[in-house]
C-alpha positions as CSV (number, residue, x, y, z in Angstrom):
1,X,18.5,-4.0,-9.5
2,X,16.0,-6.0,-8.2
3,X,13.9,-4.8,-4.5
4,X,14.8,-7.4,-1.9
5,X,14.4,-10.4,-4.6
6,X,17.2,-13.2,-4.5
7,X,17.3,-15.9,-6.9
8,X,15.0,-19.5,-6.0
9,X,17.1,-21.8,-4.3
10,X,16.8,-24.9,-6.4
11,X,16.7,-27.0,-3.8
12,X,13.2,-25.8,-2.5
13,X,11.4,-26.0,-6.3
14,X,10.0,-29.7,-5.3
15,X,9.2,-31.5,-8.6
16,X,5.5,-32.4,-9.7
17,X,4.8,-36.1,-10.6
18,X,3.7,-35.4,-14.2
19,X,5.3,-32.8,-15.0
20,X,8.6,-33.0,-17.2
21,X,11.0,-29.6,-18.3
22,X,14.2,-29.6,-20.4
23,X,15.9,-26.1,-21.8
24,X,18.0,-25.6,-25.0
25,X,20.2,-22.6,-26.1
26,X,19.1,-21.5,-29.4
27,X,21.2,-17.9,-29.6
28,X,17.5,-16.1,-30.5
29,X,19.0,-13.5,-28.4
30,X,22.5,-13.5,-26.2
31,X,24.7,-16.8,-27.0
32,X,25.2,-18.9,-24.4
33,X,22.3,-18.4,-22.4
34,X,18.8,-21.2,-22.0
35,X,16.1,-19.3,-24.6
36,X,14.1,-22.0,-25.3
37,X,12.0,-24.3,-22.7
38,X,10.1,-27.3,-23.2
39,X,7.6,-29.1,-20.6
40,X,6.0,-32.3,-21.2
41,X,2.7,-33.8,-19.1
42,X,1.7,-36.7,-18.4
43,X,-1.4,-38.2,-19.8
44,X,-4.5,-36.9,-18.3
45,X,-2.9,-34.0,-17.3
46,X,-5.6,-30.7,-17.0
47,X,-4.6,-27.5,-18.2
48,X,-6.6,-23.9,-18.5
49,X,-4.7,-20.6,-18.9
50,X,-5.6,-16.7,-19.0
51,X,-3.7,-14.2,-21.4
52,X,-3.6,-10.9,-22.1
53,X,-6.2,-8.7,-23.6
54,X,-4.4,-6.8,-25.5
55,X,-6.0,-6.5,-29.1
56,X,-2.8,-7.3,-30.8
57,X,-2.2,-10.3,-29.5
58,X,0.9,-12.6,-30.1
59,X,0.3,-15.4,-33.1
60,X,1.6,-18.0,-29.7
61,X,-1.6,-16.5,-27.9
62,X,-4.0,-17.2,-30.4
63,X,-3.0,-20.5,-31.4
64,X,-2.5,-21.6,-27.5
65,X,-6.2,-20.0,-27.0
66,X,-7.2,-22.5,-29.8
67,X,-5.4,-25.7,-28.5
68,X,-6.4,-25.6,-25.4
69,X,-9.9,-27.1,-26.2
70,X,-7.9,-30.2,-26.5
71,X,-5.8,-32.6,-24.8
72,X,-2.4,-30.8,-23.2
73,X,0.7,-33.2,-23.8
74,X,3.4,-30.3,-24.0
75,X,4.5,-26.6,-23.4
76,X,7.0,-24.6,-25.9
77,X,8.9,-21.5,-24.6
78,X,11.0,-18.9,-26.4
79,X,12.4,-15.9,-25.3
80,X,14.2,-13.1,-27.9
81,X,11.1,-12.9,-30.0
82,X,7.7,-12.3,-29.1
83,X,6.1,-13.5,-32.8
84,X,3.6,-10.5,-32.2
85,X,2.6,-8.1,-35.6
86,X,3.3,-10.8,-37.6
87,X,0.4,-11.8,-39.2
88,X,-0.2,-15.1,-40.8
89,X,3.3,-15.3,-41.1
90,X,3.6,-15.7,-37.3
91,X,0.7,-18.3,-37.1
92,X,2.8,-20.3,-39.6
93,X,5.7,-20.4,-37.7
94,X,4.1,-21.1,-34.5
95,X,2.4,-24.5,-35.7
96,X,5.4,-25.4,-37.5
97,X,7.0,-25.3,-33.8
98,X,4.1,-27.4,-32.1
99,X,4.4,-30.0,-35.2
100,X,7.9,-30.1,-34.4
101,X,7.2,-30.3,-30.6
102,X,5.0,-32.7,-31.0
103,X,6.5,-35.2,-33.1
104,X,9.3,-35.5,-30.8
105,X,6.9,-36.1,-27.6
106,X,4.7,-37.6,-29.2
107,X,1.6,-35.9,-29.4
108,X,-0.3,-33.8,-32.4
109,X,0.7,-30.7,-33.3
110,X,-2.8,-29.0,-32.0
111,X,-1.9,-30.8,-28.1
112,X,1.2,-28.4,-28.1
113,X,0.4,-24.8,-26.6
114,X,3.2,-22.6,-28.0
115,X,4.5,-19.2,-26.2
116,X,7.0,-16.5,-27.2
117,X,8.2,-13.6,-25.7
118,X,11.1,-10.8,-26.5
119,X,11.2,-8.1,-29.6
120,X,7.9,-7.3,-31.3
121,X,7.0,-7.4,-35.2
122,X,10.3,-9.3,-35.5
123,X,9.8,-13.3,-37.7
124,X,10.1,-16.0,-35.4
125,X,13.7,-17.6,-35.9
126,X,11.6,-21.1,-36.3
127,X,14.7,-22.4,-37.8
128,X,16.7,-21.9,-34.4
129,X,13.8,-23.2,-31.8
130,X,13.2,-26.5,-34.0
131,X,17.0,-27.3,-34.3
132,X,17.3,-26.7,-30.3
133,X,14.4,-28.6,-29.2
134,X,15.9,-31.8,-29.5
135,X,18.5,-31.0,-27.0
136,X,15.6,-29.7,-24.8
137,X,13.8,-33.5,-25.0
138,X,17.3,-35.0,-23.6
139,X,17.2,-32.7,-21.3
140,X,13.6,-33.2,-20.0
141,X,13.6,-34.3,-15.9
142,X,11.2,-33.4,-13.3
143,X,13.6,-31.6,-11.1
144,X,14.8,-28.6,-13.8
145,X,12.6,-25.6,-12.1
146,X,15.0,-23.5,-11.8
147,X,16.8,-23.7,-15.1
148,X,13.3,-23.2,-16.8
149,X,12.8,-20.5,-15.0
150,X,15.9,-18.8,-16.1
151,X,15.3,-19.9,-19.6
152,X,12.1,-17.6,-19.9
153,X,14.0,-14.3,-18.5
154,X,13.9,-11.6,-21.2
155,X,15.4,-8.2,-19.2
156,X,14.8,-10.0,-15.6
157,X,17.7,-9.7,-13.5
158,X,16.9,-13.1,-11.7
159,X,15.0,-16.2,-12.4
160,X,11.2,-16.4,-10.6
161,X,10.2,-19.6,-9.1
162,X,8.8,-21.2,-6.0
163,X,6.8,-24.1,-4.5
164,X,4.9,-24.7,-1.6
165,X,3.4,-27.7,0.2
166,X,0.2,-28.6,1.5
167,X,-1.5,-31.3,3.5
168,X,-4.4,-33.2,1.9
169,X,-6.2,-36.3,3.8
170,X,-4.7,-38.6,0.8
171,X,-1.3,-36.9,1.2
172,X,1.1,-34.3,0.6
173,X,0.2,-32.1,-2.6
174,X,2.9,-30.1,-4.5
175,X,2.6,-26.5,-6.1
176,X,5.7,-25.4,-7.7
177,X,6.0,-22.8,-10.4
178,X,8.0,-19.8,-12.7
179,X,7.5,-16.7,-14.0
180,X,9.1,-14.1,-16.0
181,X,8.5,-10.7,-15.9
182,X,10.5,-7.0,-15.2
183,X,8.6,-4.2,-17.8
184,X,5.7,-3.3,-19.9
185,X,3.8,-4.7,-16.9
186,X,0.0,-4.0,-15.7
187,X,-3.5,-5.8,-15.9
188,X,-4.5,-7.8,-18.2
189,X,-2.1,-9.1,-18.3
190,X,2.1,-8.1,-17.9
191,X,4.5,-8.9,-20.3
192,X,4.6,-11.9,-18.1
193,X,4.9,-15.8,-18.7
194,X,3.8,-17.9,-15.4
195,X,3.3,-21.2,-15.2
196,X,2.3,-23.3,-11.9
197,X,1.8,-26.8,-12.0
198,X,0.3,-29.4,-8.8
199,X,-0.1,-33.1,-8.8
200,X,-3.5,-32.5,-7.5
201,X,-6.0,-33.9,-10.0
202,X,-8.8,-31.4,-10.9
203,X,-11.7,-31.5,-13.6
204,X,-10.6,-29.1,-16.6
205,X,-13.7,-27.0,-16.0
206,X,-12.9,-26.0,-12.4
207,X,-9.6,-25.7,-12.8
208,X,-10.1,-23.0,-15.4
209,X,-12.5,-21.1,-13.1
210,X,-9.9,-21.7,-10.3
211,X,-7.3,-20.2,-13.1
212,X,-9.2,-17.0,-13.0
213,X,-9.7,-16.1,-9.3
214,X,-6.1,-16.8,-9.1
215,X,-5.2,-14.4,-11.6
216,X,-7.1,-11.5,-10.3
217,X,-5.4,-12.0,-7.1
218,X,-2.2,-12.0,-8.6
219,X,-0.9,-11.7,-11.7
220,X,-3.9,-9.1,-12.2
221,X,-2.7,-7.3,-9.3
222,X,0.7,-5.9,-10.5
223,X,1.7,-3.0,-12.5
224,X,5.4,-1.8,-13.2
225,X,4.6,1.1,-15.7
226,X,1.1,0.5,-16.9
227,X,1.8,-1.1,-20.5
228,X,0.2,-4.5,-21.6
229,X,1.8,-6.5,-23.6
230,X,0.7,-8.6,-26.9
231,X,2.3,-11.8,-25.3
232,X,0.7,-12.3,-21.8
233,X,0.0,-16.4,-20.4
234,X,-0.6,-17.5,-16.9
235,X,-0.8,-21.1,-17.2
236,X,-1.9,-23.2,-14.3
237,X,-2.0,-27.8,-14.9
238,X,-3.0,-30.2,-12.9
239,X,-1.6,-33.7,-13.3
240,X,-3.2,-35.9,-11.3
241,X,-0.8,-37.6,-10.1
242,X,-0.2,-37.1,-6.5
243,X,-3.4,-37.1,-3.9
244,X,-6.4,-36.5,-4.6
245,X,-9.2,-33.6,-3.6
246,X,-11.9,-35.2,-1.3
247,X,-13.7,-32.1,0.1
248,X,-14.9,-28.5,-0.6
249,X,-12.6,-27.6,2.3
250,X,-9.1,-29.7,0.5
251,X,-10.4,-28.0,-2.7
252,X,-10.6,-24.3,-0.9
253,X,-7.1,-25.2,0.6
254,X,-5.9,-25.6,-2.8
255,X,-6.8,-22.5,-4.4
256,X,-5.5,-20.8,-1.6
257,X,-1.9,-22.6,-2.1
258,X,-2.1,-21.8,-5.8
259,X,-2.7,-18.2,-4.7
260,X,-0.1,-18.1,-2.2
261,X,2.4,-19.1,-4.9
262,X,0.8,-16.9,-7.5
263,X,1.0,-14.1,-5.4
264,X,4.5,-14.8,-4.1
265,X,5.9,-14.9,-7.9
266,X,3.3,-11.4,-9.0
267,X,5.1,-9.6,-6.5
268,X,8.7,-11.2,-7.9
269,X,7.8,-9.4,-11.0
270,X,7.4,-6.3,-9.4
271,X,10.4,-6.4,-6.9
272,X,12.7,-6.8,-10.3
273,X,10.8,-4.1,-12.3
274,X,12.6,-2.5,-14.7
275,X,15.3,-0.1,-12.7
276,X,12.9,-0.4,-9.7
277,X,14.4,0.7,-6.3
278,X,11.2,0.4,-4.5
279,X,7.9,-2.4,-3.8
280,X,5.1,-0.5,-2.9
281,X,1.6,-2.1,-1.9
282,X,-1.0,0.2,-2.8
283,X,-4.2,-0.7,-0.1
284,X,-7.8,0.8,-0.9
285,X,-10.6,0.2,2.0
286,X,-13.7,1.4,2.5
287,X,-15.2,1.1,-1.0
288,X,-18.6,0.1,-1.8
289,X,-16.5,-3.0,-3.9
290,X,-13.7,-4.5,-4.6
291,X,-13.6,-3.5,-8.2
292,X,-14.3,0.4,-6.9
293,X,-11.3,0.1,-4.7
294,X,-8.7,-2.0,-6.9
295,X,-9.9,1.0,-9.8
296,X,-8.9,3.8,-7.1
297,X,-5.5,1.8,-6.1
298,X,-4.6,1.5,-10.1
299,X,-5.3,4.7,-10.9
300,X,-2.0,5.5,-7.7
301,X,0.2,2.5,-9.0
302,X,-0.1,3.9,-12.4
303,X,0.6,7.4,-12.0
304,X,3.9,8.5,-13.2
305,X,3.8,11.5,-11.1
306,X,3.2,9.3,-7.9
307,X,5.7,6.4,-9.4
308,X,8.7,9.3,-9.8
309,X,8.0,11.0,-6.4
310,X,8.6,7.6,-4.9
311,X,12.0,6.8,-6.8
312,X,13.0,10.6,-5.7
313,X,11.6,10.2,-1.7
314,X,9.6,13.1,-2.3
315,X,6.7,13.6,0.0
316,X,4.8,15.1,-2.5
317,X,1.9,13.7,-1.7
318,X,-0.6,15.6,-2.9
319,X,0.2,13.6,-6.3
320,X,-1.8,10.9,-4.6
321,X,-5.1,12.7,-4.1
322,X,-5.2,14.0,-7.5
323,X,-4.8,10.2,-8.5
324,X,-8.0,9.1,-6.3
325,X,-9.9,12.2,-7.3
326,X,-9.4,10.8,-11.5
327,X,-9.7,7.0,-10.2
328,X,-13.4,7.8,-12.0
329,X,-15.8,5.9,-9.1
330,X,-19.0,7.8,-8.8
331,X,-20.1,9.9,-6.4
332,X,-16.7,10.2,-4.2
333,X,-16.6,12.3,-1.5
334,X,-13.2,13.6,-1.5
335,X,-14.2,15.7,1.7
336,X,-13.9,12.0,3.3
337,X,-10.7,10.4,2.1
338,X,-7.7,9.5,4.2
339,X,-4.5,8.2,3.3
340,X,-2.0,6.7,5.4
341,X,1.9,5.9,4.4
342,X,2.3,3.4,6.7
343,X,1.2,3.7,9.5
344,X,1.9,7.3,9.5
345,X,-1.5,9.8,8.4
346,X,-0.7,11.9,6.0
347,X,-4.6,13.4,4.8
348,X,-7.7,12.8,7.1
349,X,-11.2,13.8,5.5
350,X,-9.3,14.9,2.0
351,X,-6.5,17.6,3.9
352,X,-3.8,17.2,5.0
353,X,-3.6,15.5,8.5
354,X,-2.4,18.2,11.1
355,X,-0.1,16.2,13.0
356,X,2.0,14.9,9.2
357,X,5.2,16.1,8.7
358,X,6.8,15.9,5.3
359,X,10.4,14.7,7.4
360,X,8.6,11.5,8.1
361,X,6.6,11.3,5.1
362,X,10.2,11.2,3.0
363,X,12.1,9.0,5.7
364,X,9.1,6.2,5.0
365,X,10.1,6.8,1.2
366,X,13.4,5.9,1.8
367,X,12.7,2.5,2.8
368,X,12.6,-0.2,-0.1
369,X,9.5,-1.2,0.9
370,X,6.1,0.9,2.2
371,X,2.5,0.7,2.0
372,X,0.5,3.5,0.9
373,X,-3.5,2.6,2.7
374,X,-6.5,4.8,1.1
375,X,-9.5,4.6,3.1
376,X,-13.2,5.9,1.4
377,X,-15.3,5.3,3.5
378,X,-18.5,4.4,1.9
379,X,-18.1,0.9,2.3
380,X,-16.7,-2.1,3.9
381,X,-14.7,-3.4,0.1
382,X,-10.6,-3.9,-0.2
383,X,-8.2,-4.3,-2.3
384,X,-4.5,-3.7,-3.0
385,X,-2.2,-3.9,-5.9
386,X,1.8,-3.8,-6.0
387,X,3.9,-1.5,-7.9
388,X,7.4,-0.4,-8.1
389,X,8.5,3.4,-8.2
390,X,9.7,4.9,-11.7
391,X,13.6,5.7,-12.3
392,X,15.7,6.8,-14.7
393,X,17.3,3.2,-14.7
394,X,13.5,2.4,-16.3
395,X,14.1,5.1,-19.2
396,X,17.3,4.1,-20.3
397,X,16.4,0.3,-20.2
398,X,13.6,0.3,-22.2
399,X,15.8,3.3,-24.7
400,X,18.3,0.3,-25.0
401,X,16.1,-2.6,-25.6
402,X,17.1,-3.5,-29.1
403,X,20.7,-2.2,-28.8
């Protein structure tokens, strides 16, 4: 059950000049539901993405990697099958989608950026997403947020989208997007599908480095249960449509909107993890950089030790030093380490703090939401990541996947 996560109200997911989305039902997983999504853009549009790392990466992934050095006209979406470990096959069957995609937009096959997500080293039912994409063209409008976003769910228990608002001297800019996201979720990406869209009009170049700082504040600040998946995309456009960017300051205000709503739908993800019963923000201060401290704050969010003591409100919290003291950073000195849960001190100088007491540590556990705060001290970096705890809800999902 999702933490504290109700579903977008679709009357706050403003539409994006630019930006068009229509869903289809192609039964590639349960009947009835919206599996397959289609977004068209405007001419002109900008696009630049980030996906995962992971070596065996989805046949979608490489091909939308590859058509992104050109013109953007259109987005495909499936959910049931991820077209990942399936070879040429799979990169057959993805450009046979964009072809299709494309001649009924009208665009080239190569201006179509394909993504799939679901069952791994299972064919892509190409069959099913050509036959339903014609229903998703009729159904294109700029207002269908929210049934895109529940069109992309895989084992979410509620769609993920937002939008936000901001002021610009030519006007009022709009930043509305979805994701998708509940398991096999960590850096690099998730098994995560985001994609955030503003009529601001930026230059392809910038908006790619834009891309990136907003994925390492968000999307590359999550972990559910430390897995990355084959299929990962975080896809931000920019139409071009609406007002226009006429300062370093409008352009800073931007990326901070973008990041607002990135952030706001990361932390979605991780509020519906996979039998999660607890959001936890896991703060590192005091390092000598940010990359020191987000390493020491992974190395807690991804402990299965720590993740299971926080499902079972155990204030066994010794599970967290042991985690900082194998973060890896050089030259720690655990003999200076504190750690707060809340606001409550729990270890001051790398012991235990005299005045915690473990009734207080487990009432804080209790709540659906806490922060753990590490501070090093040998520096003045931060950085915090969000996790969930680890139930048995989590086990006997992911046991149940396929069945």
């Amino acid at each position: 059950m999702a933490v504290n996560l109700a579903p977008p109200d679709p009357a706050t997911l403003h539409p994006v000049a630019g930006v068009e989305l229509g869903t289809a039902r192609a039964g590639l997983k349960k009947a009835g539901r919206r599996d397959v999504l289609l977004i068209r853009l405007a001419p002109g549009a900008a696009v630049a993405g980030v996906f995962t790392r992971n070596r065996f990466c989805a046949a979608p992934v490489v091909l939308a990697k590859k058509n992104l050095c050109n013109t953007v006209r259109a987005l495909v979406v499936n959910t049931g099958c991820a077209n990942a470990g399936t070879g040429r096959d799979g990169l057959r069957r993805a450009r046979t989608v964009c072809a299709a995609a494309g001649r009924l937009v009208g665009c080239r096959p190569d201006e179509v950026l394909p993504f799939s997500t679901g069952v791994i080293l299972e064919p892509l039912p190409v069959e099913r997403i050509v036959a339903a994409l014609s229903t998703a063209v009729a159904d294109l409008a700029p207002g269908n947020w929210a049934a895109a976003a529940e069109a992309i769910m895989t084992t979410d228990t509620v769609p993920k989208a937002g939008s936000v608002r901001l002021a610009l001297a030519g006007g009022e800019a709009t930043v509305t997007g979805i994701a998708k996201g509940a398991g096999m979720i960590r850096p690099d990406l998730a098994t995560m599908l985001a994609f955030v869209a503003t009529d601001v009009g930026l230059p392809q170049p910038e908006l790619r480095r834009m891309t990136r700082r907003v994925a390492a504040r968000s999307f590359n600040a999550i972990t559910v249960d430390g897995d990355t998946s084959t299929n990962d995309a975080f896809v931000v456009i920019a139409t071009g449509r609406g007002p226009r960017v006429r300062s370093a300051r409008e352009r800073l205000a931007l990326e901070a909107a973008i990041t607002e709503l990135a952030q706001r739908l990361a932390q979605a993800i991780v509020r519906d993890g996979e039998g999660a019963t607890k959001f936890v923000t896991v703060t590192v201060e005091g390092g000598r950089s940010e990359a020191e401290c987000r390493r020491v704050a992974y190395a807690i969010a991804h402990s299965p030790l720590v993740k299971t003591a926080f499902f079972a409100s155990d204030p066994n919290l010794g599970r967290i030093l042991a985690a900082v003291g194998r973060s890896g950073i050089a030259g720690l000195d655990a003999g200076r380490v504190d750690v707060y849960l809340d606001a409550l001190p729990v270890a001051r100088a790398g012991a235990r703090h005299p005045a915690y007491r473990e009734e207080k540590g487990a009432a804080i556990l209790r709540s659906p939401e806490f922060t753990v705060r590490v501070v090093l001290h040998r520096g003045r970096a931060r950085a915090s990541v969000w996790t969930c705890d680890l139930s048995y809800e989590y086990v006997r999902i992911n046991a149940a996947y396929r069945t």
